[in-house]
Structures are given as C-alpha cells and as structure tokens.
C-alpha positions in Angstrom: 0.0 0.0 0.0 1.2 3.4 -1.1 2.3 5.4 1.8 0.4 9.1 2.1 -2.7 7.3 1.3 -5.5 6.3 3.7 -7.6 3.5 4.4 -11.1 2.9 5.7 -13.4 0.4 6.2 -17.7 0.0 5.4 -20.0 -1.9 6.8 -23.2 -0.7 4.7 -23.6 3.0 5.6 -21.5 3.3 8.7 -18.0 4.7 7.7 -14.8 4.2 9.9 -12.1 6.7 11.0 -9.8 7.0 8.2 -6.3 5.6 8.7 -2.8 6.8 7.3 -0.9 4.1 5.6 2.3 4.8 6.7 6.1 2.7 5.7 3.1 0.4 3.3 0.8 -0.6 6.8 -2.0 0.5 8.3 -2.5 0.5 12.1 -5.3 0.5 14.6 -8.4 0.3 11.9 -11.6 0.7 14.8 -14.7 -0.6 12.9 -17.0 0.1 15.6 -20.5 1.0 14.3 -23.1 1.7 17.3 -25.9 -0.3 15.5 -26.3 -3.7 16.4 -28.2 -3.7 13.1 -25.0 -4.3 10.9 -24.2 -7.8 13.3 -23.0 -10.1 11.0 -22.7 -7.7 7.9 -20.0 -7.9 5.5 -17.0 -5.4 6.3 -15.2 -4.0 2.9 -12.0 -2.1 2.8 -11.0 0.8 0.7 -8.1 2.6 -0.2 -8.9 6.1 -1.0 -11.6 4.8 -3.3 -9.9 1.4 -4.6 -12.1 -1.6 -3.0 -9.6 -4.2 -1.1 -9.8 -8.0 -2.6 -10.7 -8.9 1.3 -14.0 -8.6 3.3 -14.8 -9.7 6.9 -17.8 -10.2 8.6 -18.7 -8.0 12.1 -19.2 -9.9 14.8 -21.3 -8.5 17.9 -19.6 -10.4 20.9 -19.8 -8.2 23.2 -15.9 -7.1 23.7 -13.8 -5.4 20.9 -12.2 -8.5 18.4 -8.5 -8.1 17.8 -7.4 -9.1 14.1 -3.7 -9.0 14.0 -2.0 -8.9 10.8 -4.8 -8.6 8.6 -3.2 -8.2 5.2 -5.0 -6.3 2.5 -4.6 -6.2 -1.2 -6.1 -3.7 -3.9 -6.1 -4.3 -7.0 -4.8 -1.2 -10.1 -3.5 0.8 -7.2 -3.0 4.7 -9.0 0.3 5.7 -9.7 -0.4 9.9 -8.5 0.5 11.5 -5.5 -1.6 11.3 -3.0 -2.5 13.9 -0.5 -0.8 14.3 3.3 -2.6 13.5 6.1 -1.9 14.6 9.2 -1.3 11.8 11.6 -4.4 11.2 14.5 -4.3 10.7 18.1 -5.6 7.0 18.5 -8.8 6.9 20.1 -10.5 3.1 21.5 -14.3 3.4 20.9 -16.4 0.8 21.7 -20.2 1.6 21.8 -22.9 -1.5 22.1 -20.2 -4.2 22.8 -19.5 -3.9 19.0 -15.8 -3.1 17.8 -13.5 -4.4 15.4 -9.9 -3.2 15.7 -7.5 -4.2 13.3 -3.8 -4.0 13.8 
C-alpha cells in the first residue's frame, strides 16, 4: 500500500475513522459501528476509493475483536501522489459491545 494514502473500512452506511498508511501498513483500523443492526454484515476495505480484494464479517460479541496482521490487497492501485494526512491521536471506541480493531 502506497504510503500518504489512507484507508477505511464500510459496513453498509457506517463509515470508519480514516487511517494513514504509513512505511506500506496500516494500524489500529476501529470498525466500531453503534448499530447492532450491521451484526453479522460484510466489512469492505478501501483505499482512497480502490475496494480491497478482502472482506470480513462484524461480529457483535460483546468485547472489541483483535485481528492482528490482517493483510490487504487492492487491486490497479494509482500511480499519483496522494494527498498528506496529518497523523491522529488514536482513540479506542467501543459503543454496544460492537468493535472491530484491526492491527
């Protein structure tokens, strides 16, 4: 992954934080929508706007899942400069037991 850029993930409307990709990894994606309605809905990744070749399912459990070294690809990544983005203080939310935090 393209440092600069930033990466996101969806589970239908509900948008995560976006996250710098910085040295080609991401760190510390919190999916953590406060719906219990997207239980069990597919999770999709994106890159800018580039849709990631993986997908996950949200769990509601109850406590945050931990998914360590969850490797994404994308395929025809663009070959421009992206745009800075200032780096974010990391922030744990967890709101209905729901949370998926990817590192």
């Amino acid at each position: 992954m393209p440092d600069g850029f930033t990466l996101r993930g969806q589970v239908g409307e509900y948008v995560s934080n976006l996250v710098p990709i910085i040295n080609s990894k991401y760190e510390l994606l919190v999916i953590n929508p406060s719906d219990t309605l997207f239980a069990d809905a597919e999770i999709v990744f994106l890159l800018e706007d580039i849709l990631a070749n993986e997908k996950d399912v949200l769990f509601v459990l109850g406590i945050p899942v931990l998914k360590l070294g969850f490797d994404l690809t994308f395929p025809n990544l663009p070959g421009v400069t992206p745009t800075p983005v200032p780096s974010a203080s990391i922030t744990a939310l967890i709101g209905l037991g729901v949370a998926l935090l990817l590192l």
